[in-house]
N, C-alpha and C positions, 0 to 999 in steps of 0.2 A: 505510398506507404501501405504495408499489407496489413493483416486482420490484426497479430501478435503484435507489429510495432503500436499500431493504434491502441490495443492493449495498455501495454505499455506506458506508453505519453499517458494514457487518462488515468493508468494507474501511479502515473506519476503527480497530478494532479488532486491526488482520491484526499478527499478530508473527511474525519472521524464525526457523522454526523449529530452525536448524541454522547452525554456521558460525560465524564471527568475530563476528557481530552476532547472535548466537541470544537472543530474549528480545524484540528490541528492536523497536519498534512500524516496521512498514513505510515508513510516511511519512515518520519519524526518521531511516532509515538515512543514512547520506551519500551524498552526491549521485551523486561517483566510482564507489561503490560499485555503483549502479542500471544507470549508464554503463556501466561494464564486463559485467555482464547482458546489458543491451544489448544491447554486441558480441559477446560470447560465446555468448548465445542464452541465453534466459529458460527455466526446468526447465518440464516439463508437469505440465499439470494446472491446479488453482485456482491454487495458487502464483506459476506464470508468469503468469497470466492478471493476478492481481494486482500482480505486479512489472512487468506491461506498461503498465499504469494510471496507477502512482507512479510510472513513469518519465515517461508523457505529461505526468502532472500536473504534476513537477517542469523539466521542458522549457517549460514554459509559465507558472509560476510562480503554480501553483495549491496549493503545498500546502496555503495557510491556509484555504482551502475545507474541507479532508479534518480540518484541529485543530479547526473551527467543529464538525463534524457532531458530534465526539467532546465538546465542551462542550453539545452540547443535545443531543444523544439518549442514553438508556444504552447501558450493553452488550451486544449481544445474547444471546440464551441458548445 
Protein backbone atom coordinates (compact mmCIF):
# COMPACT_ATOMS: atom_id res chain seq x y z
CA UNK A 1 0.00 0.00 0.00
CA UNK A 2 1.52 3.44 -0.93
CA UNK A 3 1.85 6.70 1.27
CA UNK A 4 -1.88 8.38 -0.16
CA UNK A 5 -3.68 4.86 0.20
CA UNK A 6 -2.30 4.69 4.01
CA UNK A 7 -3.53 8.34 4.00
CA UNK A 8 -6.47 7.33 3.31
CA UNK A 9 -7.42 4.18 5.53
CA UNK A 10 -6.34 6.23 8.67
CA UNK A 11 -8.21 8.99 7.39
CA UNK A 12 -10.77 6.83 7.24
CA UNK A 13 -10.50 5.72 10.61
CA UNK A 14 -9.73 9.72 11.94
CA UNK A 15 -12.22 10.57 14.99
CA UNK A 16 -13.06 14.16 16.03
CA UNK A 17 -10.97 14.21 19.15
CA UNK A 18 -12.59 17.07 21.10
CA UNK A 19 -15.89 19.05 21.07
CA UNK A 20 -19.48 18.50 20.56
CA UNK A 21 -18.80 15.66 18.03
CA UNK A 22 -15.66 14.07 20.10
CA UNK A 23 -15.61 10.32 19.34
CA UNK A 24 -17.27 10.62 16.09
CA UNK A 25 -15.68 9.28 12.87
CA UNK A 26 -14.55 12.42 10.79
CA UNK A 27 -16.35 11.69 7.66
CA UNK A 28 -19.72 11.26 9.84
CA UNK A 29 -19.53 14.59 11.19
CA UNK A 30 -22.20 16.85 9.71
CA UNK A 31 -21.69 18.66 6.89
CA UNK A 32 -22.45 22.38 8.60
CA UNK A 33 -20.19 21.35 11.02
CA UNK A 34 -16.84 20.87 8.42
CA UNK A 35 -18.41 24.26 6.64
CA UNK A 36 -17.97 26.13 9.57
CA UNK A 37 -13.99 24.75 9.92
CA UNK A 38 -13.95 25.89 6.84
CA UNK A 39 -14.67 29.42 7.36
CA UNK A 40 -13.26 29.64 10.74
CA UNK A 41 -9.94 27.94 9.66
CA UNK A 42 -9.04 24.34 10.08
CA UNK A 43 -6.76 23.69 13.75
CA UNK A 44 -3.10 22.67 12.69
CA UNK A 45 -1.43 20.09 12.39
CA UNK A 46 -2.80 16.37 11.06
CA UNK A 47 -6.19 17.31 12.38
CA UNK A 48 -6.68 20.27 10.06
CA UNK A 49 -5.05 18.74 7.34
CA UNK A 50 -7.72 15.95 7.75
CA UNK A 51 -10.60 18.21 8.15
CA UNK A 52 -9.34 19.90 4.90
CA UNK A 53 -9.87 16.55 3.14
CA UNK A 54 -13.47 15.69 4.38
CA UNK A 55 -14.36 19.03 3.78
CA UNK A 56 -13.06 18.59 -0.04
CA UNK A 57 -14.55 15.18 -0.09
CA UNK A 58 -17.83 16.31 1.24
CA UNK A 59 -17.99 19.32 -1.32
CA UNK A 60 -17.78 16.94 -3.91
CA UNK A 61 -19.74 14.26 -2.79
CA UNK A 62 -17.25 11.80 -2.09
CA UNK A 63 -17.79 10.52 1.09
CA UNK A 64 -18.96 7.16 0.07
CA UNK A 65 -15.31 6.62 -1.20
CA UNK A 66 -13.94 7.34 2.50
CA UNK A 67 -17.09 4.44 4.07
CA UNK A 68 -15.74 1.95 1.03
CA UNK A 69 -12.13 2.10 2.27
CA UNK A 70 -13.32 1.45 5.95
CA UNK A 71 -15.51 -1.66 4.62
CA UNK A 72 -12.21 -3.34 3.01
CA UNK A 73 -9.45 -2.33 4.73
CA UNK A 74 -8.82 -2.80 8.61
CA UNK A 75 -7.88 -0.37 11.05
CA UNK A 76 -4.75 0.61 11.10
CA UNK A 77 -2.39 0.06 14.06
Amino acid sequence: MDANQQKLVKLAYAKMPFGKYEGRFLIDLPEYYVVWYHNKGFPKGELGEQLQLIYELKLNGLEELIRNIKKRYPKPH
